[in-house]
N, C-alpha and C positions, 0 to 999 in steps of 0.2 A: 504493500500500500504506500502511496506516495504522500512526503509530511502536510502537515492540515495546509502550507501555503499554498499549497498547489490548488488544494480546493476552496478557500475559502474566496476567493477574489472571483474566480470563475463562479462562483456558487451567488453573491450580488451579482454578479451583470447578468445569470439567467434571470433573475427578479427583476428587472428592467427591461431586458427585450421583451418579455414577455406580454409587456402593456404594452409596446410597438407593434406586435405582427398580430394583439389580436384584441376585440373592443368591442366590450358586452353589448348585445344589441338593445337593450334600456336606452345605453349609452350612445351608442351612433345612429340613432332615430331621424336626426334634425338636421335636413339636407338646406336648412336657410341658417344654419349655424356658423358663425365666424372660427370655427376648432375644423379643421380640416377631420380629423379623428372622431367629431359626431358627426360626419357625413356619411354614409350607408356607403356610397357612388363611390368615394373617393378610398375608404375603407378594403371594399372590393376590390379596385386596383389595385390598390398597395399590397393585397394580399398575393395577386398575382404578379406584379413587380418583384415581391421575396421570394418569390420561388423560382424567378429569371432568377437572380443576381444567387440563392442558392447551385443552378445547376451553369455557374458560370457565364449567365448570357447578360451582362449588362446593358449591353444595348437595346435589346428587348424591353428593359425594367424602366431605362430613361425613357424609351417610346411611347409605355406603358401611361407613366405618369405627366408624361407632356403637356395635357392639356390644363394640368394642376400649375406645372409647372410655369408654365405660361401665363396663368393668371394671378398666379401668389409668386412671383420670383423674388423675395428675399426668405423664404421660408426656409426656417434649420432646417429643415427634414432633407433638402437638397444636398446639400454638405455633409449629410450624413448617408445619404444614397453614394455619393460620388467616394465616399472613403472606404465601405463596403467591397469593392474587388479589392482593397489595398491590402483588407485585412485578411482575405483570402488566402493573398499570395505570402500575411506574415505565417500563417497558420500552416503553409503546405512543410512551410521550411523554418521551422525555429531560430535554426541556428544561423539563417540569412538576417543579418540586421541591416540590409539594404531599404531595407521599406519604411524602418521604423521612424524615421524624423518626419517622411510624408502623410503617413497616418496619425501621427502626432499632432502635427500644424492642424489636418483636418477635423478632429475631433475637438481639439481647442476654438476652430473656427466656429465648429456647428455650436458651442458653449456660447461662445461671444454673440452669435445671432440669436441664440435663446432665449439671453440675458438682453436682448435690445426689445426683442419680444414683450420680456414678462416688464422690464419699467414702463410700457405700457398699460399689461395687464396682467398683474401676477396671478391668476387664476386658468391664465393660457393655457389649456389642456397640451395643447400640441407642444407650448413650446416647455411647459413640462419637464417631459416626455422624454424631449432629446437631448434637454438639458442632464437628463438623468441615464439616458443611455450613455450620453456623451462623455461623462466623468464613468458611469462604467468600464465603460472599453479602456480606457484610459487606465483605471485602475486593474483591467487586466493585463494591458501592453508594459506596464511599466511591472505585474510582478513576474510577465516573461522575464525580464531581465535583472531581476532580483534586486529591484528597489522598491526596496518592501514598504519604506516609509509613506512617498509617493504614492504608491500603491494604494495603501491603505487609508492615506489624506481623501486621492478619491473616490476611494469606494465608499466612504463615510457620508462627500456629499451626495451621491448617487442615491443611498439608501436614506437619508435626510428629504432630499424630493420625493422619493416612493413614497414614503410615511407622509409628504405635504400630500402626495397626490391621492391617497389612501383616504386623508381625512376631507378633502374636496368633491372627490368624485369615487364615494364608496360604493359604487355600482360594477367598476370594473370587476369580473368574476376572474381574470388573469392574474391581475392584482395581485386578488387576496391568494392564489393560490402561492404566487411566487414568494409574496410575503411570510406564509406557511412555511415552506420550504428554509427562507431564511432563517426565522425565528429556531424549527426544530434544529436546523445543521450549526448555528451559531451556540447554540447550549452545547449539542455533542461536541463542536471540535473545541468549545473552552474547559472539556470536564476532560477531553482526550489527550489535548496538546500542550505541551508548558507551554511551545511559541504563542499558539492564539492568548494562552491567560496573560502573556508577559504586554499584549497589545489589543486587550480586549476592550480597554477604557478609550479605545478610537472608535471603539465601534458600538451601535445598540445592544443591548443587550438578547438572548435567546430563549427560550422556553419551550422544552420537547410537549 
């Protein structure tokens, strides 16, 4: 078994995607909704864009989401579609750190347009979202390379947003699963691990 670092950083960012690729239909009811994410239409899309950019066809995903794109073009969600084959190609080859400063930049950028987003409207479902994916990833990319601190900084605000988005829009059933998931594996790997106990005041707490 591989030590709790390896799981624990991967184990937040599934709690994150998982509000990304999918959106209780309570919740994506409201096609005159300014959240891209309560549009039914645009939901559907995105559902079949992730499954381009899973079976490697990007171009397919941009095509997909065009007409989104077209009419919302400063939206995070773009910079974070566009950094997705990045992380692909960090994923295929660990030990290539050729990618890594590029998917870096992108994930930070997709933050900074999140963060332009919410002083607008901190209640922005979408911009959310990627704010909290976007510190995910982040905190997985950086505990590939074993800067745990980093890591850890962002996997904190990551799961900081989940918990905002959890008590805003508790309809997500994604959500609360991934949140589940977090809660039991953050008890196990602090009762299992010295590491997680020695760094567990960065993080929420857990409960099996």
């Amino acid at each position: 078994m591989k030590s709790a670092r390896h799981y624990l950083i991967p184990l937040l960012i599934a709690c994150a995607a998982a509000t990304m690729v999918s959106v209780h239909p309570a919740l994506a009811r409201q096609a005159d909704s300014p959240y891209l994410l309560r549009n039914p239409e645009f939901t559907r899309a995105a559902q079949t864009a992730i499954d381009s950019v899973y079976n490697f066809n990007y171009a397919a995903s941009v095509d997909v989401l065009r007409p989104w794109m077209d009419q919302h073009p400063d939206h995070p969600a773009w910079t974070m579609l566009e950094a997705l084959p990045v992380w692909w190609n960090i994923l295929s080859d660990l030990e290539n750190e050729s990618h890594d400063d590029a998917f870096i930049a992108l994930m930070k950028e997709a933050d900074r347009k999140a963060d332009q987003v919410l002083r607008r409207d901190r209640r922005h479902l979408d911009a959310l979202v990627i704010k909290a994916m976007a510190n995910g990833f982040l905190g997985r990319m950086y505990s590939n390379r074993s800067k745990w601190y980093s890591s850890i900084s962002h996997a904190r605000i990551s799961m900081n947003l989940m918990f905002n988005i959890e008590q805003i829009y508790p309809d997500i059933a994604d959500l609360q699963f991934g949140l589940g998931l977090y809660y039991y594996y953050a008890a196990y790997l602090t009762e299992e691990y010295r590491l997680v106990r020695a760094i567990s005041w960065m993080i929420p707490g857990g409960d099996k």
